[in-house]
ZAMARGU-4260 file (C-alpha; in steps of 0.2 Angstrom, whole numbers, plus 5000, padded with zeros to 4 digits):
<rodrens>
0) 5000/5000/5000 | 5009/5017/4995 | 5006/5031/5009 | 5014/5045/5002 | 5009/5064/4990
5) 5012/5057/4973 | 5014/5071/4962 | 5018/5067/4944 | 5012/5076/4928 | 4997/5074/4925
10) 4992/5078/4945 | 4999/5093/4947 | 5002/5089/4965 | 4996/5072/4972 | 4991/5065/4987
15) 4992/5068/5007 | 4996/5048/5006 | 4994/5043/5023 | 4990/5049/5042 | 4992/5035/5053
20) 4996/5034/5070 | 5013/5028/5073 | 5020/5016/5085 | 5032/5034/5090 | 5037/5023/5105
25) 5046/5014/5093 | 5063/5008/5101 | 5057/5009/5118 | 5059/4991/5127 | 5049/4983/5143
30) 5049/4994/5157 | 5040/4996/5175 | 5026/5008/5166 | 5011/5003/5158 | 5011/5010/5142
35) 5002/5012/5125 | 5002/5016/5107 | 4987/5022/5096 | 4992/5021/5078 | 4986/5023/5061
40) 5002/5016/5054 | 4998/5006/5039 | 4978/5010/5044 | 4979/4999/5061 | 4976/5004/5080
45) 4983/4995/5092 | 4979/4999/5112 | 4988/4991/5127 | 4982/4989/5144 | 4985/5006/5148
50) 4968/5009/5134 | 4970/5022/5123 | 4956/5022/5110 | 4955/5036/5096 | 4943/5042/5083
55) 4942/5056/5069 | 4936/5066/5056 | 4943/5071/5041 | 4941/5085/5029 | 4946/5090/5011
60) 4944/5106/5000 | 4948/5102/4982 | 4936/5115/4977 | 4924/5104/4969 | 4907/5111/4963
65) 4898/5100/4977 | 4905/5111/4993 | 4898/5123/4989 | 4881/5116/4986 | 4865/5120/4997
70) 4849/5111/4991 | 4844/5119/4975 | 4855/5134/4980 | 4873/5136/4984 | 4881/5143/5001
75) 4888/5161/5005 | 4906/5160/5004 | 4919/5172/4996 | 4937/5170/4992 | 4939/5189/4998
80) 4938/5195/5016 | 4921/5200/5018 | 4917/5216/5027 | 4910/5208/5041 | 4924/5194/5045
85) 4916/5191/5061 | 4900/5184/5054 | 4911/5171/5042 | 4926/5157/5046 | 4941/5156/5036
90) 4949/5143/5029 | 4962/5134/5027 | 4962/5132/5047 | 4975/5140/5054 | 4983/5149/5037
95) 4986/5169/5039 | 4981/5169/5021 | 4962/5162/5019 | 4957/5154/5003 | 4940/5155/5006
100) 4927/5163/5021 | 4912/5153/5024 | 4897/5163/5031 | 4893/5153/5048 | 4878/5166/5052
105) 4864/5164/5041 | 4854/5151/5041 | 4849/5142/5024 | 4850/5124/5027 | 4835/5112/5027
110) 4837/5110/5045 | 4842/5130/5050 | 4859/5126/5044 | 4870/5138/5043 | 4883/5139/5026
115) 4899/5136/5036 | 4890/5121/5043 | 4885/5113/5026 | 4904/5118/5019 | 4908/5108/5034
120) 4898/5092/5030 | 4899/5094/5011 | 4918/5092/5014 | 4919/5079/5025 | 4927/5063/5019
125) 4930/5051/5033 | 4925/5049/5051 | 4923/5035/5065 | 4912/5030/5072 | 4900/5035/5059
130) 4885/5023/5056 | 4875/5029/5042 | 4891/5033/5032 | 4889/5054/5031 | 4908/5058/5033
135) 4900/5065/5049 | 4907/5058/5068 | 4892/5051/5077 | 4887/5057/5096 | 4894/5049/5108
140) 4893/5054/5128 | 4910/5055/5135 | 4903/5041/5148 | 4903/5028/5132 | 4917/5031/5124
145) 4928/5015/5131 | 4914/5004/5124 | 4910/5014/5109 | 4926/5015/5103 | 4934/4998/5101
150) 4952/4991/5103 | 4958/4989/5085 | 4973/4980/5079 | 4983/4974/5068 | 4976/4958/5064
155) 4959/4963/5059 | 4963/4979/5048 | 4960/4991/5058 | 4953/5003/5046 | 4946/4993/5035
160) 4931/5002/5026 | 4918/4986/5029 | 4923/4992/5050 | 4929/5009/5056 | 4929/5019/5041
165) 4915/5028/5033 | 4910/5020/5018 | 4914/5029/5001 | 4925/5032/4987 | 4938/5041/4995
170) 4941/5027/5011 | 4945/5013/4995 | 4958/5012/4984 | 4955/5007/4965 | 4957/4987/4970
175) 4945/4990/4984 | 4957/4987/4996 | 4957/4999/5012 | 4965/5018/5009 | 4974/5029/5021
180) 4966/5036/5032 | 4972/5053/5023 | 4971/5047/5004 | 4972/5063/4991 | 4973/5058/4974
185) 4976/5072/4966 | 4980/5089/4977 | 4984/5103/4967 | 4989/5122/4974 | 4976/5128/4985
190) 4971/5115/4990 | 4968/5112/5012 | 4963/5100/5023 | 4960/5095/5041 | 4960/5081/5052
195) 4954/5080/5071 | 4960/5066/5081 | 4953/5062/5097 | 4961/5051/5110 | 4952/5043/5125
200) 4961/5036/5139 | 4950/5022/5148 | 4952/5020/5166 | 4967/5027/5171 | 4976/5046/5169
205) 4991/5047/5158 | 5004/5058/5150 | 5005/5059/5130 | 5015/5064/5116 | 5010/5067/5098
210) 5025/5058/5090 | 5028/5049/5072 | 5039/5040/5063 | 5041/5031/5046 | 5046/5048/5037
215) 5053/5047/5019 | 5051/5059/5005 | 5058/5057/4987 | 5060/5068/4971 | 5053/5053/4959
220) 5062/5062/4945 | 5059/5080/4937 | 5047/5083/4924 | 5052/5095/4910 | 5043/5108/4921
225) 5051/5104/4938 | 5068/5104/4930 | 5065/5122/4921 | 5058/5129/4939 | 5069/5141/4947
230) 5064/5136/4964 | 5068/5117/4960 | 5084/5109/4968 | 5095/5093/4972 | 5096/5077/4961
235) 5082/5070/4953 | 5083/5055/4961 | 5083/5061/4979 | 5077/5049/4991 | 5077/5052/5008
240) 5074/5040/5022 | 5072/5042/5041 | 5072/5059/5053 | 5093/5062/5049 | 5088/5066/5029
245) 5073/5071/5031 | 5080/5088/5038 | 5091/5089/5026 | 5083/5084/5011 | 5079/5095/4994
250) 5063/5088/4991 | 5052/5106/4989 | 5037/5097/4993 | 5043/5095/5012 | 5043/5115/5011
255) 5027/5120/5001 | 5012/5110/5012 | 5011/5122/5028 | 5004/5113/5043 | 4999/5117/5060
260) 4992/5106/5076 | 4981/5113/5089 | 4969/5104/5105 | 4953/5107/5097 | 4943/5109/5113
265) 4926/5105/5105 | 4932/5093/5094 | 4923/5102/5079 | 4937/5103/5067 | 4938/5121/5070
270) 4950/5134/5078 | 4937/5144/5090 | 4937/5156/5101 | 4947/5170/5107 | 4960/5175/5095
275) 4954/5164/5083 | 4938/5172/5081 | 4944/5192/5085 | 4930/5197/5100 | 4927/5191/5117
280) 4913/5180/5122 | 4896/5185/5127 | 4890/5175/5141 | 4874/5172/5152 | 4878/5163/5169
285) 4864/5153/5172 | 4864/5150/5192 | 4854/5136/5200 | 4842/5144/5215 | 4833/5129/5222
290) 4833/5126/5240 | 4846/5114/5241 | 4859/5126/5235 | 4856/5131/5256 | 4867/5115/5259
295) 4886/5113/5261 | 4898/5101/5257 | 4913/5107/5267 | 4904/5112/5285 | 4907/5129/5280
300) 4901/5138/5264 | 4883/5134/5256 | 4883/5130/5239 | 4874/5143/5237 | 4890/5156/5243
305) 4902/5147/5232 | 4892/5150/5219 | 4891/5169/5221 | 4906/5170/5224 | 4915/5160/5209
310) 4902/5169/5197 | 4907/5184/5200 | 4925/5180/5200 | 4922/5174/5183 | 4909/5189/5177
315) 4925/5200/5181 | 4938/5190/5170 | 4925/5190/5156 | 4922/5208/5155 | 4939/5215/5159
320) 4942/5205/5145 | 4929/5217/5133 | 4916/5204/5135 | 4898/5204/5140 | 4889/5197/5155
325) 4870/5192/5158 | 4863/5185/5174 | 4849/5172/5174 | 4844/5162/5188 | 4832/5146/5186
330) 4821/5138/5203 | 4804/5130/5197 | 4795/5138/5214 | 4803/5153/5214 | 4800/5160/5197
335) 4781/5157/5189 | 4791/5152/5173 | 4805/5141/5181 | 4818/5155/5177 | 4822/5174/5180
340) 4832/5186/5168 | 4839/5197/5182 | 4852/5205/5169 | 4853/5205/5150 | 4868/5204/5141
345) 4859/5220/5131 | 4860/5230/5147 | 4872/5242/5151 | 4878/5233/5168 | 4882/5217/5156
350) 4901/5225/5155 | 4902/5234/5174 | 4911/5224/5182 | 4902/5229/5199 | 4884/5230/5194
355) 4887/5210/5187 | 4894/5207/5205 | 4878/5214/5212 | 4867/5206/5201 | 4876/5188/5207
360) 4876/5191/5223 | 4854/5192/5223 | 4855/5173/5221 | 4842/5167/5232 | 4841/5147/5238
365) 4824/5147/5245 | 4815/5138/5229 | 4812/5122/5230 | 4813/5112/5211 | 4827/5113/5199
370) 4821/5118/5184 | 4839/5118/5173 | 4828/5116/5155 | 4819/5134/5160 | 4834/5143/5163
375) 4846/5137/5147 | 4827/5145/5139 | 4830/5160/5146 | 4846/5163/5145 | 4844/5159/5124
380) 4830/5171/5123 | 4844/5184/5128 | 4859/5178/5118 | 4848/5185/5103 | 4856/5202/5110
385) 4874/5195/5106 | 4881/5201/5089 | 4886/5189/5076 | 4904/5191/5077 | 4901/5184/5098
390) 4904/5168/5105 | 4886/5166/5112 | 4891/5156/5130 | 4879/5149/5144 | 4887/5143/5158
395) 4875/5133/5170 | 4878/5130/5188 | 4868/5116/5198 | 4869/5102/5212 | 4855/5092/5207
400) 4844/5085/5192 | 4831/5092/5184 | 4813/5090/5192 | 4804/5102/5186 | 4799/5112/5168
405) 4808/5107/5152 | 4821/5093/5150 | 4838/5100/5151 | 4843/5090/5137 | 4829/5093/5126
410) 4832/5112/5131 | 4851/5112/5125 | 4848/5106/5108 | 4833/5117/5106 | 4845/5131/5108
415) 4859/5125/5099 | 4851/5119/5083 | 4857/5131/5073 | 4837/5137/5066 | 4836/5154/5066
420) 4827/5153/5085 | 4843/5148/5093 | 4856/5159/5099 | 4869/5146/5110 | 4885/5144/5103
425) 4890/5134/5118 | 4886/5128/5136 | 4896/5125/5150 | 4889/5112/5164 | 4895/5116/5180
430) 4889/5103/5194 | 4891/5103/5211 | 4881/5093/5226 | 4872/5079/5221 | 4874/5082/5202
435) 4883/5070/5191 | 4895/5069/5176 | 4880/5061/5165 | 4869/5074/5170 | 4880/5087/5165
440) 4883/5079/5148 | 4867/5080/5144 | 4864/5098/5142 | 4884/5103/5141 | 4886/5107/5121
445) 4897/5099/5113 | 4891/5087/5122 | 4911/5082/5129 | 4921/5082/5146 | 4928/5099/5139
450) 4912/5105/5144 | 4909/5099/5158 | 4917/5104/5176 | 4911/5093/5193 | 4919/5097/5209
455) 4921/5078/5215 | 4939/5079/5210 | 4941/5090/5225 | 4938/5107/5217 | 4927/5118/5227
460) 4911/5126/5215 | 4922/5143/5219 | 4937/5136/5210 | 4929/5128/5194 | 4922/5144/5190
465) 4937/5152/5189 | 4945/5139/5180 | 4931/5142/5169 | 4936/5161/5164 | 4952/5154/5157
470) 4945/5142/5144 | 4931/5153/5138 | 4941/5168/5137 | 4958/5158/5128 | 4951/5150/5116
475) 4956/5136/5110 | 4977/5133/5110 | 4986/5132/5094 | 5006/5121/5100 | 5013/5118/5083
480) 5013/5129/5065 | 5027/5127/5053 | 5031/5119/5039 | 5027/5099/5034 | 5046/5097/5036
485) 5045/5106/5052 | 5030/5095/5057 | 5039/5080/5056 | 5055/5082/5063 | 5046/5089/5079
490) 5035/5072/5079 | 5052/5061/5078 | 5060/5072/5089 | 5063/5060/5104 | 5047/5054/5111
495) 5039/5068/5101 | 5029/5083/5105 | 5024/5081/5125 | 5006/5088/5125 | 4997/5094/5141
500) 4980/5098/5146 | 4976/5114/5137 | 4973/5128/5150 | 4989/5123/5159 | 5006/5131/5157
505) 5013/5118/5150 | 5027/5124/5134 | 5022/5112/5118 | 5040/5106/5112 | 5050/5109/5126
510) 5060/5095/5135 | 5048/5088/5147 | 5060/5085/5160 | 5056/5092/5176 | 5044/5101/5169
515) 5033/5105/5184 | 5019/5113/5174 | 5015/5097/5164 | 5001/5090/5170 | 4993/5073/5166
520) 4977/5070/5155 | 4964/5064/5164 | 4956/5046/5166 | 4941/5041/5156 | 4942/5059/5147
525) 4942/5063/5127 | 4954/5075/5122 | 4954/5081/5101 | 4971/5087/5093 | 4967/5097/5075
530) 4981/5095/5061 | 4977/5108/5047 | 4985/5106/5031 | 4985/5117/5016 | 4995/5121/5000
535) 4999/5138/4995 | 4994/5145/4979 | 5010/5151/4974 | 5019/5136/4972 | 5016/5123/4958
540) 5031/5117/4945 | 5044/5111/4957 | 5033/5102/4966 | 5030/5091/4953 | 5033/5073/4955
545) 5037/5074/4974 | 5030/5063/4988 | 5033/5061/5005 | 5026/5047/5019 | 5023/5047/5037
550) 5014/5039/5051 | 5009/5051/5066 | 5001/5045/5085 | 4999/5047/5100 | 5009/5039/5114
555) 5003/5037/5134 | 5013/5031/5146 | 5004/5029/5167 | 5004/5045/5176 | 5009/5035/5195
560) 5027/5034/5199 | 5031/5044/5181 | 5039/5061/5180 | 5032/5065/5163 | 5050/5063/5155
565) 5047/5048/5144 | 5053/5031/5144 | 5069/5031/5135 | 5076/5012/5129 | 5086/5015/5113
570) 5100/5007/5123 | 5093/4990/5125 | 5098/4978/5113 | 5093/4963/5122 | 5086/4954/5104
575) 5073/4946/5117 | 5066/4964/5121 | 5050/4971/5118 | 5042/4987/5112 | 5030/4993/5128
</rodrens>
């Protein structure tokens, strides 16, 4: 199977062969650590007992007539910045210069869709799991994702279309056998694409690198208008193999395709938020006042008091930051509609900092039913209020499940449709009390752990909150931009790229040794890495003919007993030993 861009005459640049994920612990022997390698090399997972399981979805822009399509009309995109950028995304992910912005404010969709949302699912080639074969990753609650998500090896081809591959043209080759995972026939200048990997680490916590391996890259010859190309150097039959010549190899290809990594909170294929979106967020927080807010749950401070006090500390990050700030709070007897607007994000007081504080501190804990559907309503209703170039953000606050009014559930997809009724970008579940990580999925949106926040891992309600501030205000983190030469002598660097949890301090790249800000990623948690891809128009003959392979994973390793510096075994040459 050939994993690799072929680029010849006829294809004016060829494919992305293959993403896999790579056994990068390659060369490290048995240790005292459990350890694990996801990969997509050669289109196989394999976990160990340290489970980590991994799914995706794949985009590709060629620029085909069909991406643009919308039912019997076409979507609103542009190849110029529009004069309102905020109210379109642009793309190639990540790239300073955008090929295209897709309007992801209207709504023109059968469904309320929006155009950046059927660019999204008009381009999408390849995703797992994904049962009725859309291109499009199916739902999953966090809390399934160790049994939706199977071990998958290499003895039952692991991405073999007939299993965990979205059936279509672009997951086969022309024998019908199994493709790459990334599989581009026939890329020309222009051209971009994206993949978002998710990893999931059942049961225990662990630390992970994004590492690789397998690199190679090869001229294949010089057509008559590679040769003539100024730009185009080194021998026609270059061919260079391994880390050592890759970084010095004069294959232009290596240089042209830009690249770039980032932890796509959401895990919607997207760079969002904060910088990436030029404003700050526009937030209603949504505060539980049923009567058992009155309890504690350290002898000392009510639920209640924690919660005034953590909303207002986060209320004062948002708006020194330029953002907005609404007030809602939802008790089924204390309001006659379940919830109360005390301030609108339309108000004046939404960006003073001590008229928010005030407005929190009213929380009362005398009702008696929790009614969480009612106030994710209420708080919608006064999103319409945010502009379009706002991230529209409800964070809701609550020790208990719902027993009164609307289903919270039901609630937050209401809100979040898309149709032109709905205003809710995203919502942050914040439990505390009695509540429970499955009830906070089910009205968090995206419906992931990144949005959810429970303060049985010790975190009082105070803390989580202003935690909270932080990763609405970031955005999400971008750790890697540079070239695809760049890209993979990062991956091969030692263990490869040692990742953290984004909203620590954590420096991507760094040597991880005694690093005291890395911190583990979580047990039973999903966590989604974006790699964004994308050739620049202004390169075409010396790429001709050029191709290049690589495998790229993730690597875990057991948190316990485990600095964070990596196994290191290239020593061992005991023939008896094992990879771990």
């Amino acid at each position: 199977m050939q994993d690799e861009f072929n680029i010849s005459r006829r294809k004016t640049l060829a494919a992305l062969g293959t993403i896999g994920v790579a056994s990068a612990g390659a060369g490290l022997g048995t240790s005292a650590y459990f350890s694990d390698q996801e990969t997509f090399e050669n289109n196989s997972l394999v976990a160990g007992e340290l489970d980590l399981l991994v799914d995706w979805e794949e985009h590709y822009s060629d620029w085909s007539a069909d991406e643009v399509a919308a039912g019997d009309g076409e979507i609103d995109w542009t190849m110029s910045q529009p004069e309102s950028p905020g109210d379109y995304y642009g793309f190639p992910v990540c790239a300073d210069e955008k090929s295209v912005w897709v309007n992801r404010s209207d709504t023109i969709g059968p469904n309320g869709e929006s155009s950046q949302d059927l660019f999204m699912n008009n381009t999408s080639v390849d995703a797992f799991p994904d049962a009725d074969d859309d291109g499009v990753q199916d739902m999953f609650a966090e809390s399934e994702a160790c049994s939706v998500l199977a071990d998958v090896g290499n003895d039952d081809d692991g991405l073999d279309p007939s299993g965990a591959r979205t059936d279509g043209p672009d997951t086969r080759l022309e024998n019908g056998d199994p493709a790459p995972l990334i599989n581009l026939g026939d890329v020309k200048p222009g051209d971009f694409g994206e993949v978002t990997f998710s990893f999931h680490l059942c049961d225990n916590p662990g630390y992970v690198w994004l590492n690789g391996q397998n690199v190679s890259a090869a001229e294949n010859g010089q057509t008559e208008p590679e040769a003539d190309d100024p730009d185009e150097e080194g021998p026609a039959d270059e061919v260079a193999t391994g880390r050592d010549e890759i970084a010095t190899a004069e294959v232009e290809l290596l240089d042209e395709v830009q690249t770039c990594f980032w932890y796509d909170e959401d895990c919607d294929n997207l760079l969002d938020g904060g910088e990436a979106e030029g404003a700050a967020p526009c937030v209603q927080i949504v505060l539980d006042a049923s009567g058992s807010m009155d309890n504690t749950d350290d002898d000392s401070t009510t639920r209640n008091e924690e919660a005034i006090s953590g909303a207002q500390t986060l209320a004062k990050e948002i708006i020194d930051a330029g953002g907005r700030v609404g007030v809602t709070f939802f008790s089924a007897s204390g309001y006659s509609n379940g919830a109360s607007l005390e301030q609108s994000v339309d108000d004046a007081a939404a960006t003073d900092v001590t008229a928010t504080q005030n407005a929190i501190a009213q929380l009362p804990d005398d009702g008696s039913a929790t009614a969480i559907g009612e106030g994710i309503l209420t708080a919608d209703d006064d999103l319409s209020n945010c502009s379009n170039e706002e991230e529209a953000v409800q964070i809701v606050v609550t020790d208990g499940s719902n027993n009164a009014g609307t289903n919270p559930s039901t609630a937050a997809n209401d809100v979040t449709g898309g149709d032109a009724d709905d205003h809710t970008d995203e919502i942050f579940a914040v439990g505390t009390g009695g509540a429970s990580e499955s009830q906070l999925l089910s009205f968090a949106r995206p419906m992931n752990d990144d949005h959810t926040f429970l303060t049985d891992s010790g975190e009082t309600l105070d803390d989580l909150l202003s935690q909270l501030g932080e990763t609405v205000l970031s955005g999400e983190k971008v750790f890697f931009e540079g070239s695809l030469r760049d890209a993979l002598l990062a991956i091969t660097d030692g263990n490869g790229v040692a990742l953290s949890p984004p909203n620590s301090d954590f420096a991507e790249g760094t040597d991880p040794d005694g690093a005291e800000s890395r911190e583990c990623f979580a047990g039973l948690s999903t966590n989604c890495v974006g790699f964004s891809w994308w050739l620049p128009v202004n390169h075409a003959n010396e790429i001709q003919g050029d191709s290049t392979s690589f495998d790229i994973g993730f690597y875990t390793e057991q948190c316990r007993h485990n600095d964070g510096s990596g196994m290191n075994n290239e020593a061992v040459d005991n023939p008896d030993e094992v990879d771990a």
